[in-house]
Backbone as CSV, one residue per row, in Angstrom:
resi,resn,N_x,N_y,N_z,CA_x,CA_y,CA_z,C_x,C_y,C_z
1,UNK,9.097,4.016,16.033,9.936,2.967,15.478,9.555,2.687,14.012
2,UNK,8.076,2.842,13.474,7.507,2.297,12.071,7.665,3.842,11.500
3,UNK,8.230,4.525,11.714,8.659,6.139,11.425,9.695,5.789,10.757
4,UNK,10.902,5.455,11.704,12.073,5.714,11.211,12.455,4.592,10.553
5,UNK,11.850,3.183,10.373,12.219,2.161,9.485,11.626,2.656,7.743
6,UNK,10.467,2.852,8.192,9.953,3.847,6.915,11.316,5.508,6.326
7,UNK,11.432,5.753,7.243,12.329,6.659,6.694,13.589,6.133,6.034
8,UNK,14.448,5.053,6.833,15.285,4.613,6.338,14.843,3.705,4.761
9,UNK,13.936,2.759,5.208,13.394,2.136,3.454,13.623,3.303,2.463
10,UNK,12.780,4.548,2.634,12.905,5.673,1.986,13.892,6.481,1.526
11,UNK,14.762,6.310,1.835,16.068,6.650,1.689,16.998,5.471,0.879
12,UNK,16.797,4.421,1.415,17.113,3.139,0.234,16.457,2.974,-1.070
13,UNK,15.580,3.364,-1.366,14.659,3.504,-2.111,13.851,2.206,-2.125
14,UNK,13.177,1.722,-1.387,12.685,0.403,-1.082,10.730,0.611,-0.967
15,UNK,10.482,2.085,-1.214,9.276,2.797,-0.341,9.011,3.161,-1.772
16,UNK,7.780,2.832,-2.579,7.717,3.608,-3.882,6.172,4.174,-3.629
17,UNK,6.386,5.272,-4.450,5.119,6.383,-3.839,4.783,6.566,-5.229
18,UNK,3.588,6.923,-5.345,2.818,6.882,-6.982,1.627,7.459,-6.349
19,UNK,1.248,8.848,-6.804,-0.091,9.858,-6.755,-0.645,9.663,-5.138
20,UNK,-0.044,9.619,-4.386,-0.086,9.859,-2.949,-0.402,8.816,-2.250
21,UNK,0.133,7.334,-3.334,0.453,6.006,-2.460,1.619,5.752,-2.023
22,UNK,1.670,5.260,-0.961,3.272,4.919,-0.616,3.249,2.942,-0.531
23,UNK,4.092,2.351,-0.721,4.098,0.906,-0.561,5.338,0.612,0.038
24,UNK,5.220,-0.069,1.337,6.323,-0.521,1.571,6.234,-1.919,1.467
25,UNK,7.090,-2.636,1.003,6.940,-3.937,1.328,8.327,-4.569,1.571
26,UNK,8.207,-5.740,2.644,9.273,-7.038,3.189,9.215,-8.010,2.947
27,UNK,10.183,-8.888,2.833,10.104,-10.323,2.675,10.378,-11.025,4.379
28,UNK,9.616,-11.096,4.872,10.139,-11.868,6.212,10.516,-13.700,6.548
29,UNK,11.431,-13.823,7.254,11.474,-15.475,7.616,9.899,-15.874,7.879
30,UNK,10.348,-17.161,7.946,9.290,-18.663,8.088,8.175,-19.033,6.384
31,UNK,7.310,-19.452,6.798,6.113,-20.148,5.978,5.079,-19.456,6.310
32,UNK,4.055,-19.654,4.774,2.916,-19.066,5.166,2.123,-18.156,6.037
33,UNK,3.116,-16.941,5.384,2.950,-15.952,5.497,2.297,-14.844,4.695
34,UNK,1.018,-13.983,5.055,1.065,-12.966,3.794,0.242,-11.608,4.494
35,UNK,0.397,-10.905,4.593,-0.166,-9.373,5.162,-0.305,-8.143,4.611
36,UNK,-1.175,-7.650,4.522,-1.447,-6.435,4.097,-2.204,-5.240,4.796
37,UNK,-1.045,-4.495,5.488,-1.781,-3.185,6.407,-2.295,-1.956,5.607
38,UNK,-3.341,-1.651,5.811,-3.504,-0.377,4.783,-3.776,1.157,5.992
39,UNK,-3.200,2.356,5.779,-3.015,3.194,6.269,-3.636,4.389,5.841
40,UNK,-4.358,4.733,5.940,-5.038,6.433,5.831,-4.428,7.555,6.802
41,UNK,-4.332,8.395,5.773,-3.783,10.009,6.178,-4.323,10.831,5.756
42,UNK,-5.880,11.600,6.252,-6.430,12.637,5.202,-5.219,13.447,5.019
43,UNK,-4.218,14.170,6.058,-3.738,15.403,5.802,-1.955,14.986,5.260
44,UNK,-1.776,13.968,5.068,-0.763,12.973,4.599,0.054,12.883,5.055
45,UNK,0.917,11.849,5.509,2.066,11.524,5.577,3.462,12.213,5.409
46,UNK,4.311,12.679,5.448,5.384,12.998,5.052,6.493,12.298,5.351
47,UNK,7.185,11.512,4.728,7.803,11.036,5.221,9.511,11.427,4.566
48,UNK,9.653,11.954,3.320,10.637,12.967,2.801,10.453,13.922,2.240
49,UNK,11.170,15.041,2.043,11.029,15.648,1.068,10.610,15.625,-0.291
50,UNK,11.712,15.123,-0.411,11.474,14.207,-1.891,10.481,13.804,-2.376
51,UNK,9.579,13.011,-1.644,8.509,12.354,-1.986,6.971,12.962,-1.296
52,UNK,5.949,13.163,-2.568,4.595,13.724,-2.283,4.512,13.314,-0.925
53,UNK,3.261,13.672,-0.305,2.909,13.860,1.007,1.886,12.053,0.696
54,UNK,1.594,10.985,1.566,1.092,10.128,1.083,-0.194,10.133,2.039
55,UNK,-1.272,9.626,1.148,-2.658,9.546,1.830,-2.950,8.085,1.935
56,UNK,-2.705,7.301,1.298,-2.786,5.894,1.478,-1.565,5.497,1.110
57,UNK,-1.462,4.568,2.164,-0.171,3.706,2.538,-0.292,2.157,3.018
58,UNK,0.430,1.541,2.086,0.356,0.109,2.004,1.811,-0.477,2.825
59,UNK,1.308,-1.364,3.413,2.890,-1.992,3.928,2.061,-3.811,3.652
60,UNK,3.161,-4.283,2.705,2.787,-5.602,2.234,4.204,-6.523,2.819
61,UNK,3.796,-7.604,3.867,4.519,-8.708,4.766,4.041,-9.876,3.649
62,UNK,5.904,-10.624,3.398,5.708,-12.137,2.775,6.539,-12.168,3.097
63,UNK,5.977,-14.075,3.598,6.916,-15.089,3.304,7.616,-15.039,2.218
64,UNK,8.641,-15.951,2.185,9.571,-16.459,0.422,8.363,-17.080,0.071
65,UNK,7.782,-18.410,0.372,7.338,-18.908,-0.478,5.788,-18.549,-0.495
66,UNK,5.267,-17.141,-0.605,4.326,-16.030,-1.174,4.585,-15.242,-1.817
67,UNK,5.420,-15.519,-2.289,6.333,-14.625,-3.402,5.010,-14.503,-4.643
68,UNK,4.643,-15.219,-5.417,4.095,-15.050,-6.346,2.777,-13.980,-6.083
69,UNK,2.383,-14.064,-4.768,1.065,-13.706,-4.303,1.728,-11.922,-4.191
70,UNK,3.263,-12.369,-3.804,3.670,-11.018,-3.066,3.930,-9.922,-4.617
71,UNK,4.284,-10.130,-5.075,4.873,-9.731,-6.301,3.336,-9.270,-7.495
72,UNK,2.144,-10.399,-7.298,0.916,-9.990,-8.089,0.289,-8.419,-6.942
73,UNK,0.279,-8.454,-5.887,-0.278,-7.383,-4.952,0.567,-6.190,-5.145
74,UNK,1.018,-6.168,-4.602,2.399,-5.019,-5.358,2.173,-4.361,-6.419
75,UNK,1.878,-5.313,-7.849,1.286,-4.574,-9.372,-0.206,-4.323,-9.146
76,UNK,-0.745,-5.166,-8.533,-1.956,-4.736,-8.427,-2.500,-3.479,-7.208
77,UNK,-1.574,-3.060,-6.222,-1.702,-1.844,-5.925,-1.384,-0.529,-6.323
78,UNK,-0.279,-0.869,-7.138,-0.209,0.433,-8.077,-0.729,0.556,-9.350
79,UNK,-1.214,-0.568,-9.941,-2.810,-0.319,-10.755,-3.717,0.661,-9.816
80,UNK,-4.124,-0.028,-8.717,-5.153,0.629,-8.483,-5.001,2.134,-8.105
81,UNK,-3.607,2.606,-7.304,-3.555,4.164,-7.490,-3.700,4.359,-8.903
82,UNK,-3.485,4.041,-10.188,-3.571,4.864,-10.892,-4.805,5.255,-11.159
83,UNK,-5.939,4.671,-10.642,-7.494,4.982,-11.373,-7.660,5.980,-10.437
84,UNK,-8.566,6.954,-11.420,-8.360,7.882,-11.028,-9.814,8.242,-9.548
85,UNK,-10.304,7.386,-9.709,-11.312,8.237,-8.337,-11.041,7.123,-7.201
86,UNK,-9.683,6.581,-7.143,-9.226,5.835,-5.776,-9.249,6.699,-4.772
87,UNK,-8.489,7.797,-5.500,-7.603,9.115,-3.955,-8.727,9.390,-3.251
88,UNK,-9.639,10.165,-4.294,-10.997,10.780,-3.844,-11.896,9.664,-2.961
89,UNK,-11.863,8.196,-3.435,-12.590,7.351,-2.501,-12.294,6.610,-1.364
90,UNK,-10.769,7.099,-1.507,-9.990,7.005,-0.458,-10.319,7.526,0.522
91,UNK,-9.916,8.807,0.724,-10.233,10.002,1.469,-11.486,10.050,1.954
92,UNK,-12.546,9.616,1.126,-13.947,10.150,0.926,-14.823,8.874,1.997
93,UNK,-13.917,7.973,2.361,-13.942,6.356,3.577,-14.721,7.216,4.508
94,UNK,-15.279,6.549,5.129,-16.333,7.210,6.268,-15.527,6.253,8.069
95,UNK,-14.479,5.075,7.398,-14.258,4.397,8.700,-13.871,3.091,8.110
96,UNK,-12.623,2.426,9.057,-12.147,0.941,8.380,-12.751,0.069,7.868
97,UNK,-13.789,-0.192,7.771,-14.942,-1.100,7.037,-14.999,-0.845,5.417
98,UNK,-15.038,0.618,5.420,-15.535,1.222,4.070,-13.982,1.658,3.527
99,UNK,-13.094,1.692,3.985,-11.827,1.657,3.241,-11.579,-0.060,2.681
100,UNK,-11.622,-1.071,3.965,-11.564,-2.407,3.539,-12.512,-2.806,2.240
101,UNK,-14.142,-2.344,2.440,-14.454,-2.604,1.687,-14.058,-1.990,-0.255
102,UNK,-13.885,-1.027,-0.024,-12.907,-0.456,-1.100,-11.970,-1.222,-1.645
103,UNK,-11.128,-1.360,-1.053,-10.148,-2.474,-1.272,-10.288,-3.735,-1.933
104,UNK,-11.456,-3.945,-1.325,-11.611,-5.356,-1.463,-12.438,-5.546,-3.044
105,UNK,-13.506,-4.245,-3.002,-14.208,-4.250,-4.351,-13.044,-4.195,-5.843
106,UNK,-12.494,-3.283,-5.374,-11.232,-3.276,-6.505,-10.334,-4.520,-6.762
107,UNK,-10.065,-5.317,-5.610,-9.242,-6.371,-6.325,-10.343,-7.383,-6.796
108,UNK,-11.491,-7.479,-6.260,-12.334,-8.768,-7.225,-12.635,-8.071,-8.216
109,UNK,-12.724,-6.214,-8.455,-13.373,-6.540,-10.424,-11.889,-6.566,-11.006
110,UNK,-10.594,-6.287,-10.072,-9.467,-6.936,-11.427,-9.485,-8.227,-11.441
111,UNK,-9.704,-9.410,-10.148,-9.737,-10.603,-10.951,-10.468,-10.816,-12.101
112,UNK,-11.626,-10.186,-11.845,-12.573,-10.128,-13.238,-12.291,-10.432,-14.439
113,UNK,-11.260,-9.315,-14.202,-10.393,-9.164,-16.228,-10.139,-10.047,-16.428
């Protein structure tokens, strides 16, 4: 079922993929709401033609009124594909802890800036 909604986003163009990230993101009903699933694929994803094979995959859930939160995560995940030893430390995760923690190191040194 998270196949073919992904395929269809993908086809809407709603799914943007950047150096073998994919992001999907929704706006869902109610309040206080905000989610972020993160997905590993050593041998990647495929989910079109069209689009690279993806090794990390983001699916970002907001509320409307997380919009601001929703909209800063979003730029700030495709910052972080662009540096360049993400993919490699991506991949290079030993287990969900050490991907989370990844994650997590990268968005506190951009609050930093």
């Amino acid at each position: 079922k998270l196949y073919m909604l992904l395929k269809n986003r993908t086809e809407e163009s709603s799914v943007v993929s950047h150096l073998g990230l994919g992001i999907f993101s929704h706006m869902v009903e109610g309040r206080d709401f905000f989610e972020i699933l993160l997905v590993r694929s050593k041998k990647g994803i495929f989910i079109s033609e069209d689009v690279e094979p993806l090794y990390a995959f983001f699916i970002v859930l907001s509320s409307k009124d997380q919009r601001n939160l929703y909209l800063h995560s979003l730029m700030w995940i495709v910052q972080l594909a662009e540096e360049c030893r993400f993919k490699d430390e991506w991949l290079a995760a030993k287990n969900a802890d050490e991907l989370r923690d990844l994650v997590l190191t990268a968005w506190k040194e951009r609050k930093e800036y």
